[in-house]
C-alpha positions as CSV (number, residue, x, y, z in Angstrom):
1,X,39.8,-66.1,49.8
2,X,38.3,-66.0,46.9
3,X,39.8,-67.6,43.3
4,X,39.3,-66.7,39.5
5,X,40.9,-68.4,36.8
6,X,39.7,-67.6,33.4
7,X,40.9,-71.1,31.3
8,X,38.9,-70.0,28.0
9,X,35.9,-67.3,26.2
10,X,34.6,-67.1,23.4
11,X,32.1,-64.6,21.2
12,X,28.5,-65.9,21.6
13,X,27.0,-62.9,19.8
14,X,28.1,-59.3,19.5
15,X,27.8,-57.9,23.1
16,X,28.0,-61.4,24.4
17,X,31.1,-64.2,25.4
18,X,30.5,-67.1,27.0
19,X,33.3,-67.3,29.5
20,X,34.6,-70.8,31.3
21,X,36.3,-69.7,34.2
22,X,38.0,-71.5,37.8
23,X,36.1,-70.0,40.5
24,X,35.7,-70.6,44.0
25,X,32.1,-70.0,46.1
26,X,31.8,-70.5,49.9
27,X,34.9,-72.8,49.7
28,X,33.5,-74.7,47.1
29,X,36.4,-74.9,43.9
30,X,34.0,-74.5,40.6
31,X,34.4,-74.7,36.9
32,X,32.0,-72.0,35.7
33,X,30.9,-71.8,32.4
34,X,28.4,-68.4,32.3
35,X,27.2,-65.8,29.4
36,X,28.8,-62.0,30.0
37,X,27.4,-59.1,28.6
38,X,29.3,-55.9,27.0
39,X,28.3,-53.3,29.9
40,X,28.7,-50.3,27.4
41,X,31.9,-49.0,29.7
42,X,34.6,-51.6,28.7
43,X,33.3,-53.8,31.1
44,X,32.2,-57.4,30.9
45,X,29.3,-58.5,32.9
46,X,28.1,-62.0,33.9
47,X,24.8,-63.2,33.3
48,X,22.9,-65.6,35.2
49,X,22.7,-67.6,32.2
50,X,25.2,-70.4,33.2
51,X,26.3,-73.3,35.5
52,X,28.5,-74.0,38.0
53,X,29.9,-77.6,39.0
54,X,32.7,-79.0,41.2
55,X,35.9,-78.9,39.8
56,X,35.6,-83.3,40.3
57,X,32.4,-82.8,37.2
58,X,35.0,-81.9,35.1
59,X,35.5,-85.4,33.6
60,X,32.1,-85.8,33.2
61,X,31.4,-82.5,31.7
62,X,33.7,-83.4,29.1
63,X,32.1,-86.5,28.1
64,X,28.9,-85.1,27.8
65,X,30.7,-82.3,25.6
66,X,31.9,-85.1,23.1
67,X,29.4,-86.7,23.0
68,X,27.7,-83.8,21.5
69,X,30.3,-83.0,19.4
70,X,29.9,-86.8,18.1
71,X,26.0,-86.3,17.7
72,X,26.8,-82.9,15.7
73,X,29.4,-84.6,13.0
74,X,26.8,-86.9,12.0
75,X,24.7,-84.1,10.5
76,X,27.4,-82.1,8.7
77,X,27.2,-82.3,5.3
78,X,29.2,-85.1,3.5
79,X,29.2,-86.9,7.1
80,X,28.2,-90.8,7.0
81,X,24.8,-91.2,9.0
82,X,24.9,-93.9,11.3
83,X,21.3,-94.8,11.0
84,X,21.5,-95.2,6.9
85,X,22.1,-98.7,6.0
């Protein structure tokens, strides 16, 4: 059977989401994180733009997503730079 959660989206563009989603493939339980498309008809499409991970990734997905967000804060404006003295 088959599973399909969707746990968040958001707009990439206009005409595009980027959808993170619980899915299951050939027994295998995913997290998915994939671009759709806006099909025209109402519809949303997936991409193959994306990637697919075993749900036990999830932890490291996560530190590898704040650890950008760490590397990202540092070149906001008004941000300390670690590498000024």
């Amino acid at each position: 059977m088959s599973e399909e959660k969707v746990i968040h989206e958001f707009a990439k563009s206009a005409g595009q989401k980027v959808v993170c989603q619980f899915r299951e493939y050939k027994r295998n339980k995913l997290i998915d994180l994939r671009v759709f498309y806006d099909a025209g008809d109402g519809d949303w499409r997936p991409t193959p733009r994306g990637i697919s991970l075993r749900r036990e990734l999830i932890p490291e997905l996560k530190e590898a997503v704040d650890a950008a967000v760490r590397e990202w804060e540092k070149e906001l404006p008004g941000s300390p730079r670690e590498d000024v003295e």
